[in-house]
NUMI-643260 format. One record per atom (N, C-alpha, C, CB): residue number from 1; residue in one letter; atom name; x, y, z. Coordinates in steps of 0.1 Angstrom, whole numbers, plus 5000, padded with zeros to 4 digits. Glycine has a CB too. Layout:
% NUMI-643260
(NUM; 'A'; 'CA'; (X; Y; Z)),
...
//
This chain:
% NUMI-643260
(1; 'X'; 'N'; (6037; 9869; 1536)),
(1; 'X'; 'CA'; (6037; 9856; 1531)),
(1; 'X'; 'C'; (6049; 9855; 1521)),
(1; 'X'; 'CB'; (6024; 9852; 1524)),
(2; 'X'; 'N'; (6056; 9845; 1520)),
(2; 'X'; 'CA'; (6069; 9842; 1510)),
(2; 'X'; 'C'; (6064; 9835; 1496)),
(2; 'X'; 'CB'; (6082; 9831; 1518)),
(3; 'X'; 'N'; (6070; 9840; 1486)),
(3; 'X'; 'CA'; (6065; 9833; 1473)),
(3; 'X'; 'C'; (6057; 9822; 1477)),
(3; 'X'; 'CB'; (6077; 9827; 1465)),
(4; 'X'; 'N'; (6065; 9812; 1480)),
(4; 'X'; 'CA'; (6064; 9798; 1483)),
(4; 'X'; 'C'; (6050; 9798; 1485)),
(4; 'X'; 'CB'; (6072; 9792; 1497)),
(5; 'X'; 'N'; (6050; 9803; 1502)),
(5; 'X'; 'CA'; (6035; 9801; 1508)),
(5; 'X'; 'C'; (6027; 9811; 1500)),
(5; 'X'; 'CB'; (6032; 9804; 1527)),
(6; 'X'; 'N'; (6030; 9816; 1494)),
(6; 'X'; 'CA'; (6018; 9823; 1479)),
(6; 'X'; 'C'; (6015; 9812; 1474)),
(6; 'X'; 'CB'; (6026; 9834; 1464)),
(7; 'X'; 'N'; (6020; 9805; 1470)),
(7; 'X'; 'CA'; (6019; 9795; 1455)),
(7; 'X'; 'C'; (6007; 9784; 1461)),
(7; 'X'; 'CB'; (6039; 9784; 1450)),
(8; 'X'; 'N'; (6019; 9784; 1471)),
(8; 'X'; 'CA'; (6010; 9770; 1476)),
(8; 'X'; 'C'; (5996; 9771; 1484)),
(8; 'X'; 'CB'; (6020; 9762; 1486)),
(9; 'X'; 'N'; (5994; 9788; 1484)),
(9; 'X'; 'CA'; (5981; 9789; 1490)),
(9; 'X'; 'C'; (5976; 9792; 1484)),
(9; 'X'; 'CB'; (5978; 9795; 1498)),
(10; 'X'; 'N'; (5977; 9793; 1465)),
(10; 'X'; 'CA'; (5970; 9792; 1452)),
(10; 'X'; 'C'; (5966; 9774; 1452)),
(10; 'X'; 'CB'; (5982; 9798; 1439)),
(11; 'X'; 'N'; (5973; 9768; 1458)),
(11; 'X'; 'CA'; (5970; 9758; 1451)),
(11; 'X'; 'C'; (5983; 9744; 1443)),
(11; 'X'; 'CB'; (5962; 9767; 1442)),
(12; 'X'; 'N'; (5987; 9755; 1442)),
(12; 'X'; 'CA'; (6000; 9750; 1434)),
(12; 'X'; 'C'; (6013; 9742; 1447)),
(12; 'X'; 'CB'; (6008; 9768; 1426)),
(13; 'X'; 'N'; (6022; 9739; 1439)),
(13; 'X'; 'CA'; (6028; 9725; 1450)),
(13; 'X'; 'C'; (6041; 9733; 1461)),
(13; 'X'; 'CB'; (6038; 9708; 1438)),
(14; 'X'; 'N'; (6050; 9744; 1451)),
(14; 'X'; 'CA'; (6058; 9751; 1458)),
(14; 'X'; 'C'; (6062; 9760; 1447)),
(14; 'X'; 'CB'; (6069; 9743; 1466)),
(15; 'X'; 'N'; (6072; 9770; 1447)),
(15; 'X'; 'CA'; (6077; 9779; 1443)),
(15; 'X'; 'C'; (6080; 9773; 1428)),
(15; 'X'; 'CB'; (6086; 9783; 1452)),
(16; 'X'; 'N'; (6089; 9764; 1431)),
(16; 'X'; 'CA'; (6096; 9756; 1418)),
(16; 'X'; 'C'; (6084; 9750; 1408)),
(16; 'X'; 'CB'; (6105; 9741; 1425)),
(17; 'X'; 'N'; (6075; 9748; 1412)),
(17; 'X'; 'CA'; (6064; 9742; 1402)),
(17; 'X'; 'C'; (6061; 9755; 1394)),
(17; 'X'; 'CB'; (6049; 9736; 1410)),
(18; 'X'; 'N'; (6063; 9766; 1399)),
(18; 'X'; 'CA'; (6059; 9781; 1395)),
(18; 'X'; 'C'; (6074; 9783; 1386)),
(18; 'X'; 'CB'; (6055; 9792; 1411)),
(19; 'X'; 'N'; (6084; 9776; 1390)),
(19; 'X'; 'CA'; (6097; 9780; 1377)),
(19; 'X'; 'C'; (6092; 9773; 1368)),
(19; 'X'; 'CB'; (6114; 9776; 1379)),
(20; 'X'; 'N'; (6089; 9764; 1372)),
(20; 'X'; 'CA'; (6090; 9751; 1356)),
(20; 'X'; 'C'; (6079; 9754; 1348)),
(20; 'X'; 'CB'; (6087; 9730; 1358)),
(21; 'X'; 'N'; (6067; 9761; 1354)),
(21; 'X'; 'CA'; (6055; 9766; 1343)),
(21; 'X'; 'C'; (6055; 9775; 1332)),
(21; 'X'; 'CB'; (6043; 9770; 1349)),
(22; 'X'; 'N'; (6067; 9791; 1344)),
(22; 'X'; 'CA'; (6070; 9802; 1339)),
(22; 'X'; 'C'; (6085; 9801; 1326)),
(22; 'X'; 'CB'; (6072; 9810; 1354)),
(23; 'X'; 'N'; (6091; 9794; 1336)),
(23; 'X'; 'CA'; (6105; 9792; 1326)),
(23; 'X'; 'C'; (6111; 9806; 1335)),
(23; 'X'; 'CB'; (6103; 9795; 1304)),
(24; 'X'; 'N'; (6105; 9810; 1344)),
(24; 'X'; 'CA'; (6114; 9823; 1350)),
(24; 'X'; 'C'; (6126; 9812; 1362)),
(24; 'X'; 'CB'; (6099; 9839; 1361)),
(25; 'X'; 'N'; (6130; 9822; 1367)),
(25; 'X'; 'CA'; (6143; 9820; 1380)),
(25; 'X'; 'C'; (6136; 9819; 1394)),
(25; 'X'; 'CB'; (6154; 9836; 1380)),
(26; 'X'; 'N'; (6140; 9811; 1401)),
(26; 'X'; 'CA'; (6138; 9815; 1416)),
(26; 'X'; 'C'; (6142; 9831; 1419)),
(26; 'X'; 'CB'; (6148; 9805; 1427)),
(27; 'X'; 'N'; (6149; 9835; 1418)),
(27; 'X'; 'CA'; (6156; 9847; 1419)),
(27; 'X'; 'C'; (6146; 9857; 1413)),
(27; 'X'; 'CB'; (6170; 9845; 1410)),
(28; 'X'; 'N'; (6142; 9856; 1399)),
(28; 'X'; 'CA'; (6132; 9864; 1392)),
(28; 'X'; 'C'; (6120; 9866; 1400)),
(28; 'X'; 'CB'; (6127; 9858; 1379)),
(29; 'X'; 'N'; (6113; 9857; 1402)),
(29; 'X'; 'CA'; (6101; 9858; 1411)),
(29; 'X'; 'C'; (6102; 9861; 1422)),
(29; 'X'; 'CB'; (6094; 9849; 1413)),
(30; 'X'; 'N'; (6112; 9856; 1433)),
(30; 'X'; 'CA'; (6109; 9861; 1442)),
(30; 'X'; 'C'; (6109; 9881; 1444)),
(30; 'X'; 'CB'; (6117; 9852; 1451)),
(31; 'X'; 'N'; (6117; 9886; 1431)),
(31; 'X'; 'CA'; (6120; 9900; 1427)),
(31; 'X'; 'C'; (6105; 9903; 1426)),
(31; 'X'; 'CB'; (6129; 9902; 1411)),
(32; 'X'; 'N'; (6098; 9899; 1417)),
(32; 'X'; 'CA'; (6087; 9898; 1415)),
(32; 'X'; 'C'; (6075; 9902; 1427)),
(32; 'X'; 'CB'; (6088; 9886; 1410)),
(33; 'X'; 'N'; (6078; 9891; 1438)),
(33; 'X'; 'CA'; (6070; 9894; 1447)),
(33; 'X'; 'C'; (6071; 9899; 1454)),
(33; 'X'; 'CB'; (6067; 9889; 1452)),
(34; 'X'; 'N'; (6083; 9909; 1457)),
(34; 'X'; 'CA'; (6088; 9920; 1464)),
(34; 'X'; 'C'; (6083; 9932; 1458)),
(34; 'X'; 'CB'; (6104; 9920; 1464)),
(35; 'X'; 'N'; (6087; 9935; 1445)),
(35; 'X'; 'CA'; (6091; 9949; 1438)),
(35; 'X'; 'C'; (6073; 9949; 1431)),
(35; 'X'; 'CB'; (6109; 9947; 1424)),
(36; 'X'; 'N'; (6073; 9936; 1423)),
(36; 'X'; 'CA'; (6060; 9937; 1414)),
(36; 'X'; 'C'; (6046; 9932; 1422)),
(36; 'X'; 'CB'; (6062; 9927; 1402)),
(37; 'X'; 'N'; (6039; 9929; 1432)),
(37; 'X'; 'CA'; (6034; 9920; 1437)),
(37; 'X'; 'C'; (6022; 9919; 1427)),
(37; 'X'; 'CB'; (6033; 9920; 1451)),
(38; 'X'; 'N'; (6019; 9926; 1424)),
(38; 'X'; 'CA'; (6005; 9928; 1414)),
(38; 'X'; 'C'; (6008; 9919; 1400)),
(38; 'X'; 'CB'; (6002; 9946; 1409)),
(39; 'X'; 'N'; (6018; 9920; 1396)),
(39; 'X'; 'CA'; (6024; 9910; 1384)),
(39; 'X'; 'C'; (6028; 9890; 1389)),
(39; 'X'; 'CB'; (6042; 9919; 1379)),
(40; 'X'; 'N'; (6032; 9890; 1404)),
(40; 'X'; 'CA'; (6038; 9881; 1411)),
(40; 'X'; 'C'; (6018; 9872; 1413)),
(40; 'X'; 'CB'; (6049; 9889; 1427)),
(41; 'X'; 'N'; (6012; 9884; 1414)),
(41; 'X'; 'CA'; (5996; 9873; 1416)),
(41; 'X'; 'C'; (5992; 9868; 1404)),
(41; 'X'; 'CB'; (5981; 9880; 1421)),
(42; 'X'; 'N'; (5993; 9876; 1395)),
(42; 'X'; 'CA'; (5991; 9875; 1379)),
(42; 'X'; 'C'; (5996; 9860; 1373)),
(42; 'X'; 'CB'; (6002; 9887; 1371)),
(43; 'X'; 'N'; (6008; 9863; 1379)),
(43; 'X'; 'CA'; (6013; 9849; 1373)),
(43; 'X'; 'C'; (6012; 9831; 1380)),
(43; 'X'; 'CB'; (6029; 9853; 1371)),
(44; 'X'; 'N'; (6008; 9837; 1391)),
(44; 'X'; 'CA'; (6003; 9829; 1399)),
(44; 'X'; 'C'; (5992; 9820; 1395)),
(44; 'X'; 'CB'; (5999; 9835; 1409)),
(45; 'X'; 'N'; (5982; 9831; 1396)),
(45; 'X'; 'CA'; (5967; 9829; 1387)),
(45; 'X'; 'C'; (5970; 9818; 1374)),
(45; 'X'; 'CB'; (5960; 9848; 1379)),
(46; 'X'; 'N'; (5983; 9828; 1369)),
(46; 'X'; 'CA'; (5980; 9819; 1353)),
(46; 'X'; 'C'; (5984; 9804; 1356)),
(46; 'X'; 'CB'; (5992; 9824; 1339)),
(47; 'X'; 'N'; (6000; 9803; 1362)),
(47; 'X'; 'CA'; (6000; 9789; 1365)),
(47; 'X'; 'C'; (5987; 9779; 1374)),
(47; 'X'; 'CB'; (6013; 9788; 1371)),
(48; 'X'; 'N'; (5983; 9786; 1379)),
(48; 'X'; 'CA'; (5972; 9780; 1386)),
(48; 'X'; 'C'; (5958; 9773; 1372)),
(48; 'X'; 'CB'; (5966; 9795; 1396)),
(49; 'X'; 'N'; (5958; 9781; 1364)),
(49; 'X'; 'CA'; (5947; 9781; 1351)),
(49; 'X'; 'C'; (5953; 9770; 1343)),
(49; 'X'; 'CB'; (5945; 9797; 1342)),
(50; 'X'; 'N'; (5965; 9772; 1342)),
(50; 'X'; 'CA'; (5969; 9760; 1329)),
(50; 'X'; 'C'; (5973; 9748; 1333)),
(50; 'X'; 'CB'; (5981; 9764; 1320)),
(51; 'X'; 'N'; (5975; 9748; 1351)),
(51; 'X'; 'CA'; (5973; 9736; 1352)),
(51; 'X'; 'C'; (5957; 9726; 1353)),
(51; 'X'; 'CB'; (5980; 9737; 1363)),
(52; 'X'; 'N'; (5945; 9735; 1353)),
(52; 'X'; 'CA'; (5931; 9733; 1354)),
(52; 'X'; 'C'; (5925; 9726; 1341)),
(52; 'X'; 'CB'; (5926; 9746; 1356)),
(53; 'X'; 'N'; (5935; 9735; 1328)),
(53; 'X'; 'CA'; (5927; 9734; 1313)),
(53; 'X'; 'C'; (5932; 9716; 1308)),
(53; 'X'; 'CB'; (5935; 9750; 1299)),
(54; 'X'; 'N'; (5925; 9712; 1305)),
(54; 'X'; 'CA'; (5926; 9694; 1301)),
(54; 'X'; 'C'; (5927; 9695; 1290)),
(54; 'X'; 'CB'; (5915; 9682; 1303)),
(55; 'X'; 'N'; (5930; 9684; 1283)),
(55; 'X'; 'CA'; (5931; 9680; 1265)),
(55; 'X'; 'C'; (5920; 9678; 1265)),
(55; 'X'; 'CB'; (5939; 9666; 1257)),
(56; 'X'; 'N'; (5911; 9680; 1250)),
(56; 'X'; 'CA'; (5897; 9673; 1251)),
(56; 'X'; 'C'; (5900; 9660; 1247)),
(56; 'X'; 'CB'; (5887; 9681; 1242)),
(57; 'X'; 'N'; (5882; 9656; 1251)),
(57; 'X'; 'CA'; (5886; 9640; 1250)),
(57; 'X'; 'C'; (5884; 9636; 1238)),
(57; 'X'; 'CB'; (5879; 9629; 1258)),
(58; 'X'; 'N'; (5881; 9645; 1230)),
(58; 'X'; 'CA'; (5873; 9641; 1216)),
(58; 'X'; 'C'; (5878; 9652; 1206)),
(58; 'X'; 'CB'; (5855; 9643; 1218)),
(59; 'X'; 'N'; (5881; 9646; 1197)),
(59; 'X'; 'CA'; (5886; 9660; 1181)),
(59; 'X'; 'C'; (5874; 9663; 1177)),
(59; 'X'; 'CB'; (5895; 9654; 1164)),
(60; 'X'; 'N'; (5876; 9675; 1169)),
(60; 'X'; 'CA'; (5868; 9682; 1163)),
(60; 'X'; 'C'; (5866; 9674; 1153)),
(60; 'X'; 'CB'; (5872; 9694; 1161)),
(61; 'X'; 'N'; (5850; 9670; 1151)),
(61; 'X'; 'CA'; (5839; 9666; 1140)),
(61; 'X'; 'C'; (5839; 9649; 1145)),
(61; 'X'; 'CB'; (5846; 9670; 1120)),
(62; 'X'; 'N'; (5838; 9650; 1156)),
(62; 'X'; 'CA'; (5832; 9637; 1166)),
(62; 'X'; 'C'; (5817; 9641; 1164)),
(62; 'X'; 'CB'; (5839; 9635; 1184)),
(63; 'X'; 'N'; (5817; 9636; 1164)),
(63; 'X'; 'CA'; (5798; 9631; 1168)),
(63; 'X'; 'C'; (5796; 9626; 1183)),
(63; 'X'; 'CB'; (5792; 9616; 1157)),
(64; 'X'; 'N'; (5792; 9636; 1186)),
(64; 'X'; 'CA'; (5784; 9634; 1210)),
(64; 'X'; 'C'; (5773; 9637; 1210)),
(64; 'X'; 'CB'; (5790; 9646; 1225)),
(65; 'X'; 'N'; (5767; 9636; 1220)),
(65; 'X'; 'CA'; (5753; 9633; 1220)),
(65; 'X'; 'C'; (5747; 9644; 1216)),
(65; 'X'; 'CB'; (5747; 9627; 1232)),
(66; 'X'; 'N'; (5751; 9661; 1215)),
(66; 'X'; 'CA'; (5747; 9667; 1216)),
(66; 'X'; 'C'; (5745; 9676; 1204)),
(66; 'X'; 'CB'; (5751; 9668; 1224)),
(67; 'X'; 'N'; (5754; 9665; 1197)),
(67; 'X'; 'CA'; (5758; 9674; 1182)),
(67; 'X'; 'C'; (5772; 9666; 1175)),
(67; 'X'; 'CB'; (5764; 9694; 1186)),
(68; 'X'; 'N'; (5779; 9677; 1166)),
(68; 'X'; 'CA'; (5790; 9675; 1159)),
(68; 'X'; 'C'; (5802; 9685; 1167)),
(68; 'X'; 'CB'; (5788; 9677; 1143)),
(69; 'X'; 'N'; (5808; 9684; 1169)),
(69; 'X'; 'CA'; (5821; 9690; 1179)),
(69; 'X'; 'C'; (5822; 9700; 1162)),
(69; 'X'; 'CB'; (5838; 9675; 1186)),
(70; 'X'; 'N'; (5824; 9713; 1167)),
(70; 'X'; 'CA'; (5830; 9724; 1156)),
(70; 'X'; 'C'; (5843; 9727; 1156)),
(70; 'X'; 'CB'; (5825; 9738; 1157)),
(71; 'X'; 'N'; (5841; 9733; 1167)),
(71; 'X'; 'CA'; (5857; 9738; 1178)),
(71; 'X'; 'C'; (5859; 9736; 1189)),
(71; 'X'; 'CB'; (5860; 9750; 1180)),
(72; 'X'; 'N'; (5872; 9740; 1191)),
(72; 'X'; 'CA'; (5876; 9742; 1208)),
(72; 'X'; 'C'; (5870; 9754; 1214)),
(72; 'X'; 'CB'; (5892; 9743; 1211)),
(73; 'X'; 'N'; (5860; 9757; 1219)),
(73; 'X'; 'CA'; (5856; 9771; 1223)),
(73; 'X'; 'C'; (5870; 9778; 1228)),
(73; 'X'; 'CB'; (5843; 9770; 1235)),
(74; 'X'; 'N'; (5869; 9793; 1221)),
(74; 'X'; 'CA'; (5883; 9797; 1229)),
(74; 'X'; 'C'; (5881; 9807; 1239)),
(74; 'X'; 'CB'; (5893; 9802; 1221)),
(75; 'X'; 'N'; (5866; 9811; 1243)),
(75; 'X'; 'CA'; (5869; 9821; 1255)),
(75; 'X'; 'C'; (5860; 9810; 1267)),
(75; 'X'; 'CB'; (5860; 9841; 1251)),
(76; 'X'; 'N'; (5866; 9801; 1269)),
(76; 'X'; 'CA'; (5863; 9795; 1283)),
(76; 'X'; 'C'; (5867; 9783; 1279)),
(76; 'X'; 'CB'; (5848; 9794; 1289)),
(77; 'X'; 'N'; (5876; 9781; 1291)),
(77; 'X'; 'CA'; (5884; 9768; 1295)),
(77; 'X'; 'C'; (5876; 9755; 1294)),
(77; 'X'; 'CB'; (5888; 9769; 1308)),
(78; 'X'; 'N'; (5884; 9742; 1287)),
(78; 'X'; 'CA'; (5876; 9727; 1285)),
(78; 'X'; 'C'; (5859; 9728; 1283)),
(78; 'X'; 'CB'; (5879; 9717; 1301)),
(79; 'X'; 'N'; (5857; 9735; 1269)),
(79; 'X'; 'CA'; (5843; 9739; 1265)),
(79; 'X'; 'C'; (5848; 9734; 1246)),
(79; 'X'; 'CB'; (5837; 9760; 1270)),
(80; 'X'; 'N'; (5837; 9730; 1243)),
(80; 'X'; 'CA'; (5833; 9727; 1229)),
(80; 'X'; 'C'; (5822; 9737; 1223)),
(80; 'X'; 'CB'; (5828; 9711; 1229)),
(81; 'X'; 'N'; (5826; 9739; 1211)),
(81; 'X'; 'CA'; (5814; 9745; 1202)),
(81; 'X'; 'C'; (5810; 9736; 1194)),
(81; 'X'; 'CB'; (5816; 9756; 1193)),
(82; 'X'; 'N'; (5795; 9731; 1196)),
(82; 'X'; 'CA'; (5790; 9719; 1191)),
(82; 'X'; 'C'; (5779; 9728; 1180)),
(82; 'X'; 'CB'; (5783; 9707; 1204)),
(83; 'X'; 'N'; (5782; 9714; 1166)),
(83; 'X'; 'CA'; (5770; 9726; 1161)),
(83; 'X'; 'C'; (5756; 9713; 1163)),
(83; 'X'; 'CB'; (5772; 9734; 1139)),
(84; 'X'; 'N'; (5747; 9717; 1164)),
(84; 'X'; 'CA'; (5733; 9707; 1165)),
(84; 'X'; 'C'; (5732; 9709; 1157)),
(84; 'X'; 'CB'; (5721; 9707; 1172)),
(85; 'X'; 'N'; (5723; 9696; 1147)),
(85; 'X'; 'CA'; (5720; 9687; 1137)),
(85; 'X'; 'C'; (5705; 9698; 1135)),
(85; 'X'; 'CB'; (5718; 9668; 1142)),
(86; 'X'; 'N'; (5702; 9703; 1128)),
(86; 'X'; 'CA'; (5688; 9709; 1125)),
(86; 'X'; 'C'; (5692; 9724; 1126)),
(86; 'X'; 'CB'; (5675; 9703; 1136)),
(87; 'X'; 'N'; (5705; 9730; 1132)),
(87; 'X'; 'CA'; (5707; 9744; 1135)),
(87; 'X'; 'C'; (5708; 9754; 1125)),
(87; 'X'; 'CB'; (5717; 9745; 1142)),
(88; 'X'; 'N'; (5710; 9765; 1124)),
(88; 'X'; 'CA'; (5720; 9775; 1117)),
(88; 'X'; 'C'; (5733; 9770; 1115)),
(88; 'X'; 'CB'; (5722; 9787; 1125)),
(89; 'X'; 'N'; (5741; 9772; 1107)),
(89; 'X'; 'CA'; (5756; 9772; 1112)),
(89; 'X'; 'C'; (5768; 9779; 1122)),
(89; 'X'; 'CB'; (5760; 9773; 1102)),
(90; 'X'; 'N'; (5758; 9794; 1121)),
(90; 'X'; 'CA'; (5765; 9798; 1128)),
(90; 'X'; 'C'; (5757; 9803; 1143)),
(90; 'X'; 'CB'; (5771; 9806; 1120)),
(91; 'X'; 'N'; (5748; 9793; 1148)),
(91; 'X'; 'CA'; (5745; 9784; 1161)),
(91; 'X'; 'C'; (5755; 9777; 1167)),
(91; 'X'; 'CB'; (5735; 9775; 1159)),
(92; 'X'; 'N'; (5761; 9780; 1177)),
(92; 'X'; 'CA'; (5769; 9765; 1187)),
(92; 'X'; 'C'; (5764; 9766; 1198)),
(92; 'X'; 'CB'; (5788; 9764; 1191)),
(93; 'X'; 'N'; (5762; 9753; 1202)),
(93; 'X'; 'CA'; (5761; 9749; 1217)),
(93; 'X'; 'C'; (5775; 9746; 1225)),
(93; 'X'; 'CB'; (5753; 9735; 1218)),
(94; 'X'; 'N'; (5771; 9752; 1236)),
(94; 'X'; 'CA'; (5788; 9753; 1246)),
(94; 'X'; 'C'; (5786; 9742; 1249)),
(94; 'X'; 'CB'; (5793; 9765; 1261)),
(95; 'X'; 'N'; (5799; 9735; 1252)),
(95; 'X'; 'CA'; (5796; 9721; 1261)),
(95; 'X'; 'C'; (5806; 9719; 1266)),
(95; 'X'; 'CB'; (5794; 9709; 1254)),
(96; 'X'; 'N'; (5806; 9717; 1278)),
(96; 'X'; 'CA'; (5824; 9712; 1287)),
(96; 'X'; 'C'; (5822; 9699; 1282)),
(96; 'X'; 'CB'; (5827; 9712; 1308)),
(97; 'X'; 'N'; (5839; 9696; 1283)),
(97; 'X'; 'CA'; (5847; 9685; 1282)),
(97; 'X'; 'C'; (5842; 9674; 1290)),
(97; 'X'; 'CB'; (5859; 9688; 1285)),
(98; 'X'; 'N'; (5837; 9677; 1304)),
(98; 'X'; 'CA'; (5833; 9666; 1309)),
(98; 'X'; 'C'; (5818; 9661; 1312)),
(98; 'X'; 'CB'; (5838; 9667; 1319)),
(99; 'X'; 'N'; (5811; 9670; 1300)),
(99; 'X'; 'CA'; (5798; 9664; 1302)),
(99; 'X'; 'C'; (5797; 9661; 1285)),
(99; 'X'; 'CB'; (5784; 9675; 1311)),
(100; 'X'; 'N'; (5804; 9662; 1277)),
(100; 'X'; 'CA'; (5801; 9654; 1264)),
(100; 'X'; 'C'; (5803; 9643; 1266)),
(100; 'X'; 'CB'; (5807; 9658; 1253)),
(101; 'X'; 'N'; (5791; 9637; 1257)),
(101; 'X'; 'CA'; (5796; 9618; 1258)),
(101; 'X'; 'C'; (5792; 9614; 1238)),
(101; 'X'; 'CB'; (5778; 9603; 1275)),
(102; 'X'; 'N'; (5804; 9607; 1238)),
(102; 'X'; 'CA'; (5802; 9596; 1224)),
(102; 'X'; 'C'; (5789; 9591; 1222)),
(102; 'X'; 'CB'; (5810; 9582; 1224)),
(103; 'X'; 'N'; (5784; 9594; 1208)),
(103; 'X'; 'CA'; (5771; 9582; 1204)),
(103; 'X'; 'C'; (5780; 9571; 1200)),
(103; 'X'; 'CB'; (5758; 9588; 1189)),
//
């Protein structure tokens, strides 16, 4: 399989979508997928991931149905650390991005 049909059988649109994410070379990668291939999936994966992760829709210390927004959770992609109203403080409820809603 050639870079290309790598990428694009990640998901991704072609090779070049894979320069503009990396900032690397056509030239680099395709090195990459020859010499490194274990690094060449690696980075694949990643551009694949950061094209997945969204803005949240809401800043921290919104009020949603579920609570008060704390943080951006940082070990899982488009997730909130909400703290509920009656909790511990250091209690959060996980919450994706697309199932919080505004009171």
């Amino acid at each position: 399989m050639t870079p290309s049909q790598q990428a694009k059988a990640a998901g991704l649109k072609n090779l070049r979508q894979v320069q503009q994410l990396t900032g690397q070379s056509a030239q680099t990668l395709t090195n990459w997928h020859r010499d490194k291939p274990e690094l060449f999936k690696i980075v694949i994966r990643g551009c694949v991931a950061s094209l997945k992760e969204t803005d949240p829709p809401y800043p921290v210390g919104t009020r949603i149905k579920q609570g008060v927004i704390d943080r951006i959770y940082e070990h899982a992609p488009n997730t909130y650390a909400v703290q509920v109203d009656g909790e511990k403080s250091n209690h959060k409820l996980l919450v994706k991005f697309e199932i919080s809603e505004i009171l």
